[in-house]
C-alpha positions as a LaTeX table, in Angstrom:
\begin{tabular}{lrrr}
\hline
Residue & $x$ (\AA) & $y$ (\AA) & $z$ (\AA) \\
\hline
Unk1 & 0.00 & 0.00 & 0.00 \\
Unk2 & 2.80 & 2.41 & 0.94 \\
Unk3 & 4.45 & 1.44 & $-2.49$ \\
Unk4 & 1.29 & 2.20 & $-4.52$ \\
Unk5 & 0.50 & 5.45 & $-2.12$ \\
Unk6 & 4.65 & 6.63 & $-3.32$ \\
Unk7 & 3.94 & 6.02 & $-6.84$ \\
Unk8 & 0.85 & 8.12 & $-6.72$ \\
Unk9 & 2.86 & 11.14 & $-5.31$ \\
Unk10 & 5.38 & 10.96 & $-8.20$ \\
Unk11 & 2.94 & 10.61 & $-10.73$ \\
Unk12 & 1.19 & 13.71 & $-8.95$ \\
Unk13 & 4.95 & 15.40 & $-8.87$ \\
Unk14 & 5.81 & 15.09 & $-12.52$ \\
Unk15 & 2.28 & 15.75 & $-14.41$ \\
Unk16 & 1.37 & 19.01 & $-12.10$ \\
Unk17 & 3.94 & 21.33 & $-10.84$ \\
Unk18 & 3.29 & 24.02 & $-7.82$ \\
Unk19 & 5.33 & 26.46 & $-8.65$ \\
Unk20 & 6.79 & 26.05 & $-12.39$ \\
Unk21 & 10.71 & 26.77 & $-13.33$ \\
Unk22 & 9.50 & 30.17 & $-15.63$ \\
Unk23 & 7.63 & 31.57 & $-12.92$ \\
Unk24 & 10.68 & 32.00 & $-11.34$ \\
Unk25 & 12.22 & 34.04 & $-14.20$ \\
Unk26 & 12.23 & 37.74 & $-14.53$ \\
Unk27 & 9.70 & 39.29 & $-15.67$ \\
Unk28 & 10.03 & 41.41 & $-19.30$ \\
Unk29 & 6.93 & 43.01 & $-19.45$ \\
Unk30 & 3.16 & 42.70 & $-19.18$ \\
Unk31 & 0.38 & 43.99 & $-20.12$ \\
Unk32 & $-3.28$ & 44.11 & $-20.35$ \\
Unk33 & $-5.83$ & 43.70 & $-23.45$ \\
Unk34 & $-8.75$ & 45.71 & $-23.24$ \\
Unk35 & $-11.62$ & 45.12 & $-25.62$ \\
Unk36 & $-14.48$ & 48.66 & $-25.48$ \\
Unk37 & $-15.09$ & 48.71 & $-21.56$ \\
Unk38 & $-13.95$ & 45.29 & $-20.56$ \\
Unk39 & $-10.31$ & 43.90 & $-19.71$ \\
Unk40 & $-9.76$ & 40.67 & $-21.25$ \\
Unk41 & $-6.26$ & 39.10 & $-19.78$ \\
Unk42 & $-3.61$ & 39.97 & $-18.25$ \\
Unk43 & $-0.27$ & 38.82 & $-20.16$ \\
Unk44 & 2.90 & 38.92 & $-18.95$ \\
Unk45 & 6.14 & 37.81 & $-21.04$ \\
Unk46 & 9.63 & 35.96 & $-18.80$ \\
Unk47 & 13.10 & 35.32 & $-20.07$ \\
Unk48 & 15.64 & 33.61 & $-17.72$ \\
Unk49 & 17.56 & 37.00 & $-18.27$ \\
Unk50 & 14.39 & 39.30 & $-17.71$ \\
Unk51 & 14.70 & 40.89 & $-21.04$ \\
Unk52 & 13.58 & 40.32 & $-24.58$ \\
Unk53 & 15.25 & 39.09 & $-27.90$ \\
Unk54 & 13.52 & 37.68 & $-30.74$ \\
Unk55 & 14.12 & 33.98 & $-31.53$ \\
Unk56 & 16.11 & 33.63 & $-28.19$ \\
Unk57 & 14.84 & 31.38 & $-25.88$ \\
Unk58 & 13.35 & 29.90 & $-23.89$ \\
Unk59 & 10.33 & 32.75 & $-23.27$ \\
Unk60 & 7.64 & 31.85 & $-21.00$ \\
Unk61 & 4.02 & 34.22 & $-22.20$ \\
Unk62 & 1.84 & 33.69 & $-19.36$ \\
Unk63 & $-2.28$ & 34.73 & $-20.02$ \\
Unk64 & $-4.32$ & 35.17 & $-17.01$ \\
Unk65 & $-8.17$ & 35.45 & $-17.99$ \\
Unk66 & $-10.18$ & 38.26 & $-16.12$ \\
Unk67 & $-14.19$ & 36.70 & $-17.89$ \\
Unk68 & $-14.84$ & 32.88 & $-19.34$ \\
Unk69 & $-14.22$ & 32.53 & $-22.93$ \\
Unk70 & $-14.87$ & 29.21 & $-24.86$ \\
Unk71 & $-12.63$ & 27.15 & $-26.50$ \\
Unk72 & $-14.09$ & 27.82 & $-29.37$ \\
Unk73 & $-13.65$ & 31.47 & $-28.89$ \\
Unk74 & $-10.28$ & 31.35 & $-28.05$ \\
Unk75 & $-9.20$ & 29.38 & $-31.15$ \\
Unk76 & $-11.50$ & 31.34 & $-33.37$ \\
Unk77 & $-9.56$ & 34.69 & $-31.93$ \\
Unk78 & $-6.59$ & 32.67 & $-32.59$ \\
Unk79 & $-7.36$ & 31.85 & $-36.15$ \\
Unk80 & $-8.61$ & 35.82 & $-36.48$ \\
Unk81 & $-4.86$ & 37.17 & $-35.66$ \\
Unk82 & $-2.90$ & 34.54 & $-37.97$ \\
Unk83 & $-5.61$ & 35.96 & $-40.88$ \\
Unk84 & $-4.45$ & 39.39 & $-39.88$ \\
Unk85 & $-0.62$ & 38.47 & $-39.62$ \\
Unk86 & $-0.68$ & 36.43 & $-42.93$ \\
Unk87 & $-0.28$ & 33.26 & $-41.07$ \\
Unk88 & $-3.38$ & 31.95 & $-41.62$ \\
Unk89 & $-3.29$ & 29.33 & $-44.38$ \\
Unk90 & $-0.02$ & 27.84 & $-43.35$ \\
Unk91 & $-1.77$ & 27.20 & $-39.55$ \\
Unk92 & $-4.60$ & 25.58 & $-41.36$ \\
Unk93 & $-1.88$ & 23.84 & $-43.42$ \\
Unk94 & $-0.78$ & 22.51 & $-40.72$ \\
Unk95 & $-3.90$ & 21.79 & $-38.75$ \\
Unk96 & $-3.14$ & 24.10 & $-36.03$ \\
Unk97 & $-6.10$ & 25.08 & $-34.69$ \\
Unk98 & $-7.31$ & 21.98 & $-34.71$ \\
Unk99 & $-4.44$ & 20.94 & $-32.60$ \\
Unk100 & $-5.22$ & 23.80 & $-30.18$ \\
Unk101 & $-8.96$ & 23.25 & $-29.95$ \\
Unk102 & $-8.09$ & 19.79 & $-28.76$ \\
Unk103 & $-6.02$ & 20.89 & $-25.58$ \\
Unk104 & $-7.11$ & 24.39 & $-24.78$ \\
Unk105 & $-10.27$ & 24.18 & $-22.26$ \\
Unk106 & $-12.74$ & 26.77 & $-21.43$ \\
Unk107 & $-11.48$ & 29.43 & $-19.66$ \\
Unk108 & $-12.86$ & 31.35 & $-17.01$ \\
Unk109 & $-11.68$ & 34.10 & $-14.43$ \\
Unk110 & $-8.28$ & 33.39 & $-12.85$ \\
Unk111 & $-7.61$ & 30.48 & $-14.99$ \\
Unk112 & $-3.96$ & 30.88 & $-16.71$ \\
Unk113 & $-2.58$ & 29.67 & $-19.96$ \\
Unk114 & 1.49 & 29.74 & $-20.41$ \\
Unk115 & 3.14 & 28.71 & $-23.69$ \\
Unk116 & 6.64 & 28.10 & $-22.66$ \\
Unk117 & 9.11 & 28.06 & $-25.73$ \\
Unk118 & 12.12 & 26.31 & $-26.31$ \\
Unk119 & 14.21 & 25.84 & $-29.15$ \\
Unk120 & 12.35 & 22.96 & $-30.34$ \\
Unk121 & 8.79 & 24.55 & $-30.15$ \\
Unk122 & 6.69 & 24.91 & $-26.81$ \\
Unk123 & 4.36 & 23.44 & $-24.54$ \\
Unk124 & 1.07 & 24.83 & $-23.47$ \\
Unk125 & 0.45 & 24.81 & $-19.66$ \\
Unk126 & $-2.86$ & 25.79 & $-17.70$ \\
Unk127 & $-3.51$ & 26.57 & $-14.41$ \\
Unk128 & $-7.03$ & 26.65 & $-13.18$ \\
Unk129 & $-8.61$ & 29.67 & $-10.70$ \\
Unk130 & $-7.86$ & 29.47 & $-7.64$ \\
Unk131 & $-5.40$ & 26.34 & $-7.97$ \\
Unk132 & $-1.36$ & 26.46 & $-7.26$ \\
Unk133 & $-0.85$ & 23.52 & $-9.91$ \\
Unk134 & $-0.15$ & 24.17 & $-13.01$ \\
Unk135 & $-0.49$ & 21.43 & $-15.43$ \\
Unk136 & 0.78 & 20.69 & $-19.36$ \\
Unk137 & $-1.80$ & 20.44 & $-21.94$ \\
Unk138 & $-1.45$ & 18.34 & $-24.49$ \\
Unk139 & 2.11 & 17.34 & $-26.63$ \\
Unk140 & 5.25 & 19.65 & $-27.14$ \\
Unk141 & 4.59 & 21.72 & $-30.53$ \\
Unk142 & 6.69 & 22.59 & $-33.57$ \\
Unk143 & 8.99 & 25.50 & $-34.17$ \\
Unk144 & 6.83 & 26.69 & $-36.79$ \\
Unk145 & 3.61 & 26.93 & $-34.56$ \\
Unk146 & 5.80 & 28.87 & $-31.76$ \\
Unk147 & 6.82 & 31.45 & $-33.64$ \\
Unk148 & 3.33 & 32.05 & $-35.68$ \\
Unk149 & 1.43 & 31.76 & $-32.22$ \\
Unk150 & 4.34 & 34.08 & $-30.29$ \\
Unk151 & 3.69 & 36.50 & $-33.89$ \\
Unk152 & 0.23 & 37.34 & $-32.35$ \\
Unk153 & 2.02 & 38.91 & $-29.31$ \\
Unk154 & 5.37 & 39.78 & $-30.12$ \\
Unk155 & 5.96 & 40.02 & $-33.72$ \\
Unk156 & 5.98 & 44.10 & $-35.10$ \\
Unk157 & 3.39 & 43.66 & $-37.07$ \\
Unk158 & 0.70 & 42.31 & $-33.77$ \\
Unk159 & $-2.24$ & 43.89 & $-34.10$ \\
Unk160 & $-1.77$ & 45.30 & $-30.51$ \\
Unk161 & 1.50 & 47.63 & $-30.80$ \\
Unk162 & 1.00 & 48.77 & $-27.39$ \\
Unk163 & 0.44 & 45.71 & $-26.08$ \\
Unk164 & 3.24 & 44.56 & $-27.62$ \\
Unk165 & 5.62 & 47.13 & $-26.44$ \\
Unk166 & 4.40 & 46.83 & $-23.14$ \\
Unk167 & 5.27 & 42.71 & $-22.84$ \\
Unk168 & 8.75 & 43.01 & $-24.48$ \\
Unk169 & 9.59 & 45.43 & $-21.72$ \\
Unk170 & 9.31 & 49.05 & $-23.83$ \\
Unk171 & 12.00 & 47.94 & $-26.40$ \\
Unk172 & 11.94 & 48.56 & $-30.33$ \\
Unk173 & 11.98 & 45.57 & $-32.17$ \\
\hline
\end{tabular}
């Protein structure tokens, strides 16, 4: 029983962490996305250095909801800012959204979605409201999806500027 019981606890140890390694790392900027009256997220951008460089990582962009928004929504506002960067038909090349839709859950106020990205890709992680675990969703993705779904963020031509500016810590591209 004590066997089983220890087994259980590192399963529990190495599928959810408390307090992830990028939380940790300085933070490069943040910023909030307002839509007419009503603040959307929070988002706030880490680098083990606490500043930004394009294509360096790893990068940790954290998204803390502040109202519920479907899945659905989330990948269709996805889908909306890969039109606007040009991105769009190779994510639907590539199935991308699709990929998303399958991982992402509903998201409500105080939930949190990080993508933490490495040089291979990234990982999605979510941590619910009021929880202190933060758990992966769904398989490591390519370098190709990073950088189109960082472009919505971070690239110069976001549709949010300000935003933008304000996550990569006030710095020109």
């Amino acid at each position: 029983m004590k066997l089983i019981f220890a087994c259980l606890l590192s399963f529990i140890a190495f599928s959810a962490q408390a307090t992830p390694t990028w939380s940790s790392w300085p933070e490069v900027g943040h910023a909030t996305l307002t839509w007419g009256p009503f603040d959307v997220y929070h988002s706030q951008l880490r680098t083990p250095e606490g500043h930004y460089q394009a294509a360096h990582w790893p990068q940790a962009l954290s998204i803390e909801y502040l109202r519920s928004i479907s899945r659905e929504e989330l990948v269709k506002a996805t889908d909306e800012q890969w039109e606007k960067l040009g991105l769009l038909p190779k994510a639907q090349l590539n199935g991308w959204s699709e990929q998303v839709a399958k991982v992402w859950p509903d998201v409500s106020e105080g939930s949190q979605i990080t993508f933490l990205a490495d040089d291979d890709g990234g990982q999605f992680y979510y941590r619910a409201p009021h929880s202190v675990l933060t758990e992966p969703l769904g398989e490591h993705f390519s370098a190709d999806f990073r950088d189109a779904f960082l472009a919505i963020w971070l690239s110069p031509a976001t549709q949010y500027p300000d935003l933008r500016k304000d996550l990569i810590g006030g710095t020109s591209p």
